[in-house]
Biopython code that builds the backbone (N, CA, C, O; Angstrom):
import numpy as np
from Bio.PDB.StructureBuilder import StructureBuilder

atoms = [
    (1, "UNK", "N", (-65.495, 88.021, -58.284)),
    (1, "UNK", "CA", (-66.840, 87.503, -58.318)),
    (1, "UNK", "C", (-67.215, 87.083, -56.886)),
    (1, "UNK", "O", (-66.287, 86.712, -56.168)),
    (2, "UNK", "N", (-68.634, 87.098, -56.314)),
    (2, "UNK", "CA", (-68.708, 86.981, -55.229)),
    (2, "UNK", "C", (-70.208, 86.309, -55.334)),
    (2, "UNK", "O", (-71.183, 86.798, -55.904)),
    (3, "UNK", "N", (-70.122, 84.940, -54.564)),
    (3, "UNK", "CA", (-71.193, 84.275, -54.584)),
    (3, "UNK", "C", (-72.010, 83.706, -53.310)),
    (3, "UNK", "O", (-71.414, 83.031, -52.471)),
    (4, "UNK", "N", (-72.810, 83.874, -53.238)),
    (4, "UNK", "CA", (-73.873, 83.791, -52.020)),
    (4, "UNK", "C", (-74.868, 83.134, -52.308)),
    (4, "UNK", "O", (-75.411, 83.290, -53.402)),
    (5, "UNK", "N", (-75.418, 82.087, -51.219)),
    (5, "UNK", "CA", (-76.959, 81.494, -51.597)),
    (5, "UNK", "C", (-77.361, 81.321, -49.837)),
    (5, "UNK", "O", (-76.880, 81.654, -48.754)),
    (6, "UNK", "N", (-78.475, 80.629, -50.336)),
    (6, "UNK", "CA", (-79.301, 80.403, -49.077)),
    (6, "UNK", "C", (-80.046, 79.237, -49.044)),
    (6, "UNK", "O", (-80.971, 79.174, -49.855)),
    (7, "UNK", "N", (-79.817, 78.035, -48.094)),
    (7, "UNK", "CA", (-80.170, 76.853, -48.363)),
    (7, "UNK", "C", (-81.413, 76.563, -47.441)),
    (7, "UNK", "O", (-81.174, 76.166, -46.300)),
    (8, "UNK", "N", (-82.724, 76.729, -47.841)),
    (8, "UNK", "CA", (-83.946, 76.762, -46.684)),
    (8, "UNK", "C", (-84.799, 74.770, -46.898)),
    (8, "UNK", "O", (-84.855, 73.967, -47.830)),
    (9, "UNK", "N", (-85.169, 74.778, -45.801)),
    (9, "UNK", "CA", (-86.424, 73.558, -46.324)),
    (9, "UNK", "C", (-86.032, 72.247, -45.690)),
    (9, "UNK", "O", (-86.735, 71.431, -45.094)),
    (10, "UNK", "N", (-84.423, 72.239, -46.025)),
    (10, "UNK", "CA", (-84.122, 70.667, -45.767)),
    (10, "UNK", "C", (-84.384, 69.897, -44.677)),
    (10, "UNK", "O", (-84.305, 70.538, -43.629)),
    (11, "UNK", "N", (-84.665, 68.757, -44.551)),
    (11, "UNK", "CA", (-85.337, 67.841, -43.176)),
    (11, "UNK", "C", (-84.648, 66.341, -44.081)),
    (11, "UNK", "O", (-84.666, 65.790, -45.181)),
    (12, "UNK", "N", (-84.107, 66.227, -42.770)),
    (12, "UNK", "CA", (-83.365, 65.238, -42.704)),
    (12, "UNK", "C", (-83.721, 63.791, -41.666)),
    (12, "UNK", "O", (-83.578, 63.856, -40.445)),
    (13, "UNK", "N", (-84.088, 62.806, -42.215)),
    (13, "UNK", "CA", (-84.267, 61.531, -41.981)),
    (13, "UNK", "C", (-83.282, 60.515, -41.472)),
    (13, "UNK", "O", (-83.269, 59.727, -42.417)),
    (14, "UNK", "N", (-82.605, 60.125, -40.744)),
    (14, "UNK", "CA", (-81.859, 59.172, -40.701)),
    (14, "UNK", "C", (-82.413, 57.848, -40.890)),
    (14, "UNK", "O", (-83.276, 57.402, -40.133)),
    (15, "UNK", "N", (-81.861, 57.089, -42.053)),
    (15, "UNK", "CA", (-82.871, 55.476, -42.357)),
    (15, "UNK", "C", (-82.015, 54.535, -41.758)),
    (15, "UNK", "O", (-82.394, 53.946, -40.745)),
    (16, "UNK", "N", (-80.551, 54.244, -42.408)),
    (16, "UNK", "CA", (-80.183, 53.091, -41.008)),
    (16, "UNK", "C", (-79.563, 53.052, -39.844)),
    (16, "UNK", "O", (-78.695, 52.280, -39.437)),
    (17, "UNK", "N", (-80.137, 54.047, -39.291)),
    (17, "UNK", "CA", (-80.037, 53.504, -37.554)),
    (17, "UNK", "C", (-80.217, 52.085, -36.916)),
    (17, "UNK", "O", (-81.131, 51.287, -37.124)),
    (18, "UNK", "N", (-79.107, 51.953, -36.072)),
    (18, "UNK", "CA", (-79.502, 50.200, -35.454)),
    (18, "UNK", "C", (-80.713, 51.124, -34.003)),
    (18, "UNK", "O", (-81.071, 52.179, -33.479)),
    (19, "UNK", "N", (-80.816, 49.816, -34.047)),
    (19, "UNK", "CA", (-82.181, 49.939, -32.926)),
    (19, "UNK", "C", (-81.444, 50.120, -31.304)),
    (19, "UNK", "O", (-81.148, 49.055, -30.763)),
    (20, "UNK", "N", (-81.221, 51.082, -30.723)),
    (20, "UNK", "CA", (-79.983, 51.421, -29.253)),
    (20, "UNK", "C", (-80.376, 50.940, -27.991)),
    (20, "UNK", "O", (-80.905, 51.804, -27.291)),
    (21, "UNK", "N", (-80.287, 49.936, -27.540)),
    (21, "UNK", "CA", (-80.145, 49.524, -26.123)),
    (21, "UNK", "C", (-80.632, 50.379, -25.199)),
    (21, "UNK", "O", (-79.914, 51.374, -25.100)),
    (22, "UNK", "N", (-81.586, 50.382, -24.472)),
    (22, "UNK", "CA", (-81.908, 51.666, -23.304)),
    (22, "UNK", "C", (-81.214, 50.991, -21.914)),
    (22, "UNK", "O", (-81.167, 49.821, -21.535)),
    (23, "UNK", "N", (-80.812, 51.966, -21.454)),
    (23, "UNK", "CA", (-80.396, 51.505, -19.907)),
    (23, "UNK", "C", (-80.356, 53.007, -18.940)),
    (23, "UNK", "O", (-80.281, 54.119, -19.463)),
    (24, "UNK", "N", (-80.403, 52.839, -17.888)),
    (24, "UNK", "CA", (-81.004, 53.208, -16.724)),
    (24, "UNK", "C", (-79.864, 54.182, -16.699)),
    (24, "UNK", "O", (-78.962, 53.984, -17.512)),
    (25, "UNK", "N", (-79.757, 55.373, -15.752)),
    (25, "UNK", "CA", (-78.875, 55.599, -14.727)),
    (25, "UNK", "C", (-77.516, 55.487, -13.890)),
    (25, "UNK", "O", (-76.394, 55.964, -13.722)),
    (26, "UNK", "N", (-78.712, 54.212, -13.365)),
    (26, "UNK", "CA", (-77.630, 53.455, -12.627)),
    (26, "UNK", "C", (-76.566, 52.434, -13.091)),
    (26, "UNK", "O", (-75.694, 51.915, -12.394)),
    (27, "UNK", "N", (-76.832, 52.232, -14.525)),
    (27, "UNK", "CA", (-76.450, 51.033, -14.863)),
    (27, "UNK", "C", (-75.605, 51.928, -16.061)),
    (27, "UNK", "O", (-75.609, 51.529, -17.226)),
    (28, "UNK", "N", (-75.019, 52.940, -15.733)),
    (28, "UNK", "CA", (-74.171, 53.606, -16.723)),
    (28, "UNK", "C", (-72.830, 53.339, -16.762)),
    (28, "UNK", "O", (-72.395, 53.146, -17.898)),
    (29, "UNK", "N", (-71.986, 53.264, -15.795)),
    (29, "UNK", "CA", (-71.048, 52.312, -16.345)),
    (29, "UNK", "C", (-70.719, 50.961, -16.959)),
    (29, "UNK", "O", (-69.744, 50.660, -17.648)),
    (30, "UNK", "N", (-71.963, 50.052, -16.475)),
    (30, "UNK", "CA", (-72.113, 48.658, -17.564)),
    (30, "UNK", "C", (-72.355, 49.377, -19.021)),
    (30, "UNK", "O", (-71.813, 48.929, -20.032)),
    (31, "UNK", "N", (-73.035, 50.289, -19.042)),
    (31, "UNK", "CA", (-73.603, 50.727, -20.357)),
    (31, "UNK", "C", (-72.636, 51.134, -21.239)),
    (31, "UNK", "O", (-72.799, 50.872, -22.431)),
    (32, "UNK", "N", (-71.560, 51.785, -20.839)),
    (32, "UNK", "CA", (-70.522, 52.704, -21.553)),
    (32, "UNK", "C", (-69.653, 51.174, -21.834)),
    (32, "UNK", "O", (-69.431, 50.886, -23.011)),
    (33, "UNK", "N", (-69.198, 50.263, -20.786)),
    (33, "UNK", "CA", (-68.448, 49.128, -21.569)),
    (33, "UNK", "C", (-68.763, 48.174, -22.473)),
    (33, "UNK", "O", (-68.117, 47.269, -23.002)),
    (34, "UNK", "N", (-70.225, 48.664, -22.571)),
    (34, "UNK", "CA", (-70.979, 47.413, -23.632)),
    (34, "UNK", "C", (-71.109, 48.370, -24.624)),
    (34, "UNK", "O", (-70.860, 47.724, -25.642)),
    (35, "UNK", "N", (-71.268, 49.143, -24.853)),
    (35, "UNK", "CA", (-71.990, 50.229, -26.040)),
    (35, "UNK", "C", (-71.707, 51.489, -26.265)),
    (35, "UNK", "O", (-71.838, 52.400, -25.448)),
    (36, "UNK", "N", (-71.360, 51.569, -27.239)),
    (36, "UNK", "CA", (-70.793, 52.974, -27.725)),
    (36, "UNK", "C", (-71.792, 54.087, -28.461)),
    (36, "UNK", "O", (-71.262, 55.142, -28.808)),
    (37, "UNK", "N", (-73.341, 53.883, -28.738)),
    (37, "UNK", "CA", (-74.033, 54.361, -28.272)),
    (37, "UNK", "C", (-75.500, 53.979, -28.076)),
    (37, "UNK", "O", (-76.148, 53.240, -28.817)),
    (38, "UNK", "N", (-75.913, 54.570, -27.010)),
    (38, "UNK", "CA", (-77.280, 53.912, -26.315)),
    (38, "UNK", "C", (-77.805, 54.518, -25.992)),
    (38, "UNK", "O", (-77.231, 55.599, -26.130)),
    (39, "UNK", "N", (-79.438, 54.735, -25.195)),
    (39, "UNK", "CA", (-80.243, 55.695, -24.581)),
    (39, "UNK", "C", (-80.129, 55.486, -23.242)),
    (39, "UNK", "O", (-79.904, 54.459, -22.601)),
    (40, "UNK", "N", (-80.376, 56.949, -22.818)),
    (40, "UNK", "CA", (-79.856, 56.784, -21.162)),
    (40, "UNK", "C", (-81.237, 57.289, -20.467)),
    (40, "UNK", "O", (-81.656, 58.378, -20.861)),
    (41, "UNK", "N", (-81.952, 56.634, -19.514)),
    (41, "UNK", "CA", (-82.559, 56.916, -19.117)),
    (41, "UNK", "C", (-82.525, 57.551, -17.776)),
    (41, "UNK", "O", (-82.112, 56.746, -16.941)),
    (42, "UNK", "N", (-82.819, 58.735, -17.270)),
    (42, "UNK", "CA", (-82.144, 59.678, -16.252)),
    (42, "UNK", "C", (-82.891, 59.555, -15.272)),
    (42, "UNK", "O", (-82.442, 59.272, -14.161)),
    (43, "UNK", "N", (-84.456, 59.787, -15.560)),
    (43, "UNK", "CA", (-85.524, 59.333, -14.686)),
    (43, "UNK", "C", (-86.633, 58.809, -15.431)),
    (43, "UNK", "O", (-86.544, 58.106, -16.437)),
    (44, "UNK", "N", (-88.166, 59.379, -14.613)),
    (44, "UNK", "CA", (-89.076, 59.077, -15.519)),
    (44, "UNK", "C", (-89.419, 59.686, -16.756)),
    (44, "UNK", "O", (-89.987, 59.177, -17.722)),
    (45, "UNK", "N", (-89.041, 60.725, -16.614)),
    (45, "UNK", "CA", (-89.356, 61.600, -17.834)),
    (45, "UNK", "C", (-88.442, 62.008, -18.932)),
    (45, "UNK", "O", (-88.689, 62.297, -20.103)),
    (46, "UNK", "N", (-87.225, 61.955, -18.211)),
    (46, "UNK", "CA", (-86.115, 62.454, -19.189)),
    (46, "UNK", "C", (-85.487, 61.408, -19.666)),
    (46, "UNK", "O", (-85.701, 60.395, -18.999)),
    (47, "UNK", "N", (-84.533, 61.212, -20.906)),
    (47, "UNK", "CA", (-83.682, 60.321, -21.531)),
    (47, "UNK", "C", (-83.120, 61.442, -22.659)),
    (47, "UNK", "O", (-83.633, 62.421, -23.201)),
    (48, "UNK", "N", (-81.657, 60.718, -22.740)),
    (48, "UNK", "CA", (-80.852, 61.028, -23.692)),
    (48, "UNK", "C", (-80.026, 59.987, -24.586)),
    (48, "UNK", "O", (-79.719, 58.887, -24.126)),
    (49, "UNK", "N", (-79.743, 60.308, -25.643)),
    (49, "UNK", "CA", (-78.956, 59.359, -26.724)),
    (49, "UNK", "C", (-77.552, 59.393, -26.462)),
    (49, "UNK", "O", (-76.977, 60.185, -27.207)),
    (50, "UNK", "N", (-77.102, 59.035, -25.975)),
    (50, "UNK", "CA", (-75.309, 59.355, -25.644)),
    (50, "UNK", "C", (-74.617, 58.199, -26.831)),
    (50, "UNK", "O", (-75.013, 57.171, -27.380)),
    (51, "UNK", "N", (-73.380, 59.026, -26.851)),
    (51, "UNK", "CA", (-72.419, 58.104, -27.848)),
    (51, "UNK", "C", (-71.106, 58.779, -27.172)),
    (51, "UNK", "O", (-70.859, 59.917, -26.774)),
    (52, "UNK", "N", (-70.385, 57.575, -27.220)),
    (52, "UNK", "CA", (-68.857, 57.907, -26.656)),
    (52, "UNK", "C", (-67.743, 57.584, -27.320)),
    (52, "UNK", "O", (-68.185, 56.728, -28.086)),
    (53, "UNK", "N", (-66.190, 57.715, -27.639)),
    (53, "UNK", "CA", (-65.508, 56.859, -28.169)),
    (53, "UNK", "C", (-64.237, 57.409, -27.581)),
    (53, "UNK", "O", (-64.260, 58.301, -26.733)),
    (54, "UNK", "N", (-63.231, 56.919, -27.997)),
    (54, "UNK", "CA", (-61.948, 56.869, -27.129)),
    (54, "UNK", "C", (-60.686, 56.989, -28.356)),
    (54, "UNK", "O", (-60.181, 55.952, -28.785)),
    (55, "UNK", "N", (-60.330, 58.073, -28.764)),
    (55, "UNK", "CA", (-59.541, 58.510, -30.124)),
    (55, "UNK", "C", (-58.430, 60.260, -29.085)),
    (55, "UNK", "O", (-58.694, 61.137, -28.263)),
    (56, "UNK", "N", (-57.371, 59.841, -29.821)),
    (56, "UNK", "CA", (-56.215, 61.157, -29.750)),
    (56, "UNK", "C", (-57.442, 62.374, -30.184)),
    (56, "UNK", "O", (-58.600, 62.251, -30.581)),
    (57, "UNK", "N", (-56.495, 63.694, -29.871)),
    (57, "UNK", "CA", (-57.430, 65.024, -30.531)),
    (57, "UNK", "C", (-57.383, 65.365, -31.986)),
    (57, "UNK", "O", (-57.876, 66.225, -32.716)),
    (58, "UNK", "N", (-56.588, 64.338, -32.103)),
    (58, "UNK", "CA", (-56.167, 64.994, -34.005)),
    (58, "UNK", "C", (-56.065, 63.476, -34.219)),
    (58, "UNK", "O", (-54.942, 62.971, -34.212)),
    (59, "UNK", "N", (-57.317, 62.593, -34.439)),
    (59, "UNK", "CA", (-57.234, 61.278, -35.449)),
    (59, "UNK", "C", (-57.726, 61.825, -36.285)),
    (59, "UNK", "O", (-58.277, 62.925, -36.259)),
    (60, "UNK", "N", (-57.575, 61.080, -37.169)),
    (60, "UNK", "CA", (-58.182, 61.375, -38.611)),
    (60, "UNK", "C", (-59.521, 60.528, -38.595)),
    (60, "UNK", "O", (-60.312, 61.218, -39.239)),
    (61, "UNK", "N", (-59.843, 59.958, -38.390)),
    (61, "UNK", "CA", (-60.782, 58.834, -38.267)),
    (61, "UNK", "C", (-62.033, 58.769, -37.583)),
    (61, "UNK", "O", (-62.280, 57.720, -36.990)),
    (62, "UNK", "N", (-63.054, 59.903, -37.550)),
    (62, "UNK", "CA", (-63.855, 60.445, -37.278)),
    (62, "UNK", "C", (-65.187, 59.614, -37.083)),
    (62, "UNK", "O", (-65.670, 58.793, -37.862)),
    (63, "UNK", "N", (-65.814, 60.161, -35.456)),
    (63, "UNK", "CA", (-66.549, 58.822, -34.749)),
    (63, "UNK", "C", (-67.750, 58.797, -35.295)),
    (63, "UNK", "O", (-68.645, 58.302, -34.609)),
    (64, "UNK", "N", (-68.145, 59.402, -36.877)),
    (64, "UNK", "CA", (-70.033, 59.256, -37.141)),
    (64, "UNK", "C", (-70.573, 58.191, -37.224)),
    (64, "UNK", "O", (-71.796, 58.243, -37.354)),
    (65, "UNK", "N", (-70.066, 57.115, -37.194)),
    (65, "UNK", "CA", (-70.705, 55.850, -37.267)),
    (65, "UNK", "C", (-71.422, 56.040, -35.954)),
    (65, "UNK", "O", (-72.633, 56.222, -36.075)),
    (66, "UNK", "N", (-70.879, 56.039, -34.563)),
    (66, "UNK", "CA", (-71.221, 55.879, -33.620)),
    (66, "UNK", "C", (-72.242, 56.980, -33.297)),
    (66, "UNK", "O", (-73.384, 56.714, -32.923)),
    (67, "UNK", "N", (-71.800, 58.172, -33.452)),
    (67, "UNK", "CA", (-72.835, 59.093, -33.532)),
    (67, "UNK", "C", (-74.235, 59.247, -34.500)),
    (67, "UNK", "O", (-75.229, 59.929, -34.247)),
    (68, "UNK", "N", (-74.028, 58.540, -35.478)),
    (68, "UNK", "CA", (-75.209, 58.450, -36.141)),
    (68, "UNK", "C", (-76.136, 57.469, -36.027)),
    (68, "UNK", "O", (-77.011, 57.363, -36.886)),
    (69, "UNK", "N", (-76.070, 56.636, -34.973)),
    (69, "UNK", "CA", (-76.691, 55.969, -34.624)),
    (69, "UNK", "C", (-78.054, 56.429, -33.788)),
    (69, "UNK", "O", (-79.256, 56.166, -33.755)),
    (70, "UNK", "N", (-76.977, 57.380, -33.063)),
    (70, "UNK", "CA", (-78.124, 58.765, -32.112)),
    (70, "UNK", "C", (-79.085, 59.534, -33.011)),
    (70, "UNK", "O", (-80.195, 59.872, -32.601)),
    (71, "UNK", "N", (-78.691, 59.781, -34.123)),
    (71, "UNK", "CA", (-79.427, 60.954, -34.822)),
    (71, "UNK", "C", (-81.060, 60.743, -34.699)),
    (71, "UNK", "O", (-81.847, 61.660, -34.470)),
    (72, "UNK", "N", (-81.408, 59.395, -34.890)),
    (72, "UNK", "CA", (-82.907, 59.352, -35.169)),
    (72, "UNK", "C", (-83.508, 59.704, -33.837)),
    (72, "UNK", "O", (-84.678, 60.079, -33.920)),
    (73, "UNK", "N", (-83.039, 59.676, -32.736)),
    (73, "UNK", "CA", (-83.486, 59.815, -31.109)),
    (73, "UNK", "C", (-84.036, 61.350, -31.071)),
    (73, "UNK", "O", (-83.363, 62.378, -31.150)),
    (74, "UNK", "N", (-85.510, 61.212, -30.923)),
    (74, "UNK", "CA", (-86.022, 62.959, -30.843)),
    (74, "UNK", "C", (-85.944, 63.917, -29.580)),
    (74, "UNK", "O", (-86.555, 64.978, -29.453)),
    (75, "UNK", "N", (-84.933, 63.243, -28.526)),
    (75, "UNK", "CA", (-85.247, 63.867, -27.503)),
    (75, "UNK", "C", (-83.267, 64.542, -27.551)),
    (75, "UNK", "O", (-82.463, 64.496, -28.482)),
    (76, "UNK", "N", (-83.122, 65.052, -26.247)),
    (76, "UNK", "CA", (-81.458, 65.224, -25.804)),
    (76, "UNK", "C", (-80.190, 63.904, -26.644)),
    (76, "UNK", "O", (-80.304, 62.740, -27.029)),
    (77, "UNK", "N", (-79.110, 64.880, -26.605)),
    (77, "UNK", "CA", (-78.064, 63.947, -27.473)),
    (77, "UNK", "C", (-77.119, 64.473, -27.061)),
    (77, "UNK", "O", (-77.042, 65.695, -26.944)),
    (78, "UNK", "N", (-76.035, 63.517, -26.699)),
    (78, "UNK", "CA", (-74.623, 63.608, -25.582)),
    (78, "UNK", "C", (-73.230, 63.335, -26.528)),
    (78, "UNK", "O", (-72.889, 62.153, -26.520)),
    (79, "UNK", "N", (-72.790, 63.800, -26.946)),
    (79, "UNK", "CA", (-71.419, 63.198, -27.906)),
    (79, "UNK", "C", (-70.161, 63.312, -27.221)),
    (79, "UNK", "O", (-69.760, 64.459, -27.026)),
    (80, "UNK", "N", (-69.343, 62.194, -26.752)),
    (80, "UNK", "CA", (-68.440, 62.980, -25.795)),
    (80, "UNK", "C", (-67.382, 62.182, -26.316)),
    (80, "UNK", "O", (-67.625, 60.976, -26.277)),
    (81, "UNK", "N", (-66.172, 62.536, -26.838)),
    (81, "UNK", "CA", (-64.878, 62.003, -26.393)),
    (81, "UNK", "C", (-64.033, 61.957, -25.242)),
    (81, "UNK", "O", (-63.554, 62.919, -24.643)),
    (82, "UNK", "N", (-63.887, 60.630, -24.972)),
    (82, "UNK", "CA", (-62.946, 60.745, -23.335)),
    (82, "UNK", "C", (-61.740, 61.156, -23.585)),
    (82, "UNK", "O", (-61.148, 61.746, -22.682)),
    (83, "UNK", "N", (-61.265, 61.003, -24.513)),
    (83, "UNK", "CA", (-59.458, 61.321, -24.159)),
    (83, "UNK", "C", (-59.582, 62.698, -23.816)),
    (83, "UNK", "O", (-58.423, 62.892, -23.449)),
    (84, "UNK", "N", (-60.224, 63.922, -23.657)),
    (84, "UNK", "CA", (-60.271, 65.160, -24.137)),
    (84, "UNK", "C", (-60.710, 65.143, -22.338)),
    (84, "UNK", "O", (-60.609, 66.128, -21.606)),
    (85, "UNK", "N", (-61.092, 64.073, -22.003)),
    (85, "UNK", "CA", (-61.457, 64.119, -20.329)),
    (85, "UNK", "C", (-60.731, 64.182, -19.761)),
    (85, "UNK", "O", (-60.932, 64.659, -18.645)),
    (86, "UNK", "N", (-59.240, 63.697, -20.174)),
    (86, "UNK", "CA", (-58.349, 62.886, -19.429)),
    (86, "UNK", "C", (-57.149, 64.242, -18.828)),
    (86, "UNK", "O", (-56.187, 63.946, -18.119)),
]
sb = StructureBuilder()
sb.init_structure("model")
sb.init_model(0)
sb.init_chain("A")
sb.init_seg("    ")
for serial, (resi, resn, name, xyz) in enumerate(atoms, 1):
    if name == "N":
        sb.init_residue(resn, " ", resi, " ")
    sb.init_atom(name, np.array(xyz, "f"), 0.0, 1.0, " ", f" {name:<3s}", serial, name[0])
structure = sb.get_structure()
């Protein structure tokens, strides 16, 4: 038996988002030790939602809290794990 569909339409809302801290640029390393995720403002025009967290490559324990905080942000969105930097 072989089954196939097609899922069209859906729009998705995020309702509890906390309200994210904006900070500058320059002020991105204060930003990353206070907040795990926030809006980054690049210049005048541009901004992005970044979220970061600090986990092995194989936790089990998966960062959407932190990332879903970003979701409601309509512009650019940054998801980065550092250990994977290192």
């Amino acid at each position: 038996m072989e089954l196939s569909a097609k899922i069209t339409g859906i729009k998705y809302s995020p309702k509890l988002c906390r309200e994210l801290k904006v900070y500058n640029l320059s002020e991105l390393g204060f930003a990353i030790s206070q907040n795990s995720s926030f809006i980054l403002n690049l210049d005048n025009k541009n901004a992005i939602a970044l979220s970061w967290w600090v986990s092995a490559k194989r936790t089990r324990s998966y960062p959407y809290s932190r990332v879903y905080d970003t979701l409601i942000f309509g512009g650019k969105k940054s998801h980065n794990n550092s250990y994977n930097e290192r």
